[in-house]
C-alpha positions as CSV (number, residue, x, y, z in Angstrom):
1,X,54.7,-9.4,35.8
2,X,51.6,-8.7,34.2
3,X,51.0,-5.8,31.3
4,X,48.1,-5.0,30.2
5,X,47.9,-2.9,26.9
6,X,45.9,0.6,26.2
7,X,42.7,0.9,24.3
8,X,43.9,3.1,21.4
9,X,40.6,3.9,20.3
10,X,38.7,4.8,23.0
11,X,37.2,8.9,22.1
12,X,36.6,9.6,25.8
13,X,40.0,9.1,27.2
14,X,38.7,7.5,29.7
15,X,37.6,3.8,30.1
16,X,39.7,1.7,32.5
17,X,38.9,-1.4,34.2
18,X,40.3,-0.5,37.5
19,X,38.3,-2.3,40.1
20,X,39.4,-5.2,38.1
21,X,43.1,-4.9,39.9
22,X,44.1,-5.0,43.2
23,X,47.8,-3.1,42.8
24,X,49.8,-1.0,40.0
25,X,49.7,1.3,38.2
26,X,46.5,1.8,36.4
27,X,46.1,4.7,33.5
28,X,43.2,5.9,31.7
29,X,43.2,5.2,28.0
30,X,43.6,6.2,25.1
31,X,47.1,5.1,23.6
32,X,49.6,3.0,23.1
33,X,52.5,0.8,24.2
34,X,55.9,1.9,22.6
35,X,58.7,-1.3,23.4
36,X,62.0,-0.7,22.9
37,X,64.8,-3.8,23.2
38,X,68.1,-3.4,23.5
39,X,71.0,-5.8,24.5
40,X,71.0,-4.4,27.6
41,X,68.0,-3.6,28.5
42,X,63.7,-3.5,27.1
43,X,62.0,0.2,27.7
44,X,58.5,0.2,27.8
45,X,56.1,3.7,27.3
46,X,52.8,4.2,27.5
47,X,51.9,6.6,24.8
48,X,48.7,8.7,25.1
49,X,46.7,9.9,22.1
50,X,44.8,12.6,22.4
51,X,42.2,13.7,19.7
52,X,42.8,17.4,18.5
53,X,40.6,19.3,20.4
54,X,41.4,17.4,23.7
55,X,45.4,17.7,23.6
56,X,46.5,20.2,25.8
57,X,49.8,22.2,26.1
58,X,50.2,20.4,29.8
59,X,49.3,16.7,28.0
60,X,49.9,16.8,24.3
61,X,48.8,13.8,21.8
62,X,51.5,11.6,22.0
63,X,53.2,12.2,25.6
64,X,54.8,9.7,27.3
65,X,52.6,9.2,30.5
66,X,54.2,6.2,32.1
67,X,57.5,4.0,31.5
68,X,59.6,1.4,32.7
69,X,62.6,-0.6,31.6
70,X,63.7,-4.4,32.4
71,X,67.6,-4.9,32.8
72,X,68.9,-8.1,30.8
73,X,70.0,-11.0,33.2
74,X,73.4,-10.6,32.1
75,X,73.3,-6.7,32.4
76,X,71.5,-7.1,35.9
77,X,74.5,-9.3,37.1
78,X,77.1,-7.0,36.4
79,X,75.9,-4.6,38.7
């Protein structure tokens, strides 16, 4: 698995290397990745900032625009 991490200071909201990967999930910037790790599993966010004038009701500064979590081997062979 690869991850690559959000440019939080990019004013335009905008600048992604896409053509750069072949499959994913690729997001415009700006913001941030918020980990969490528990013994059972690690939760991962993608964060978006938004300057003031730019957040919207529909996508307000600090909205969660993508996630995923990773089980723990022991908690993935339980299941």
């Amino acid at each position: 698995m690869h991850q690559s991490l959000p440019e939080p200071a990019d004013p335009s909201h905008t600048l992604y290397n896409r053509e750069a990967y072949r499959s994913g999930d690729v997001l415009p910037n700006s913001g941030r990745a918020r980990v969490a790790v528990s013994p059972e599993k690690v939760l991962v966010e993608y964060v978006r900032s938004y300057l003031p004038g730019d957040a919207t009701t529909e996508h307000p500064d600090g909205e969660v625009a993508f996630s995923y979590e990773i089980a723990a081997p022991e908690a993935a062979s339980r299941d």
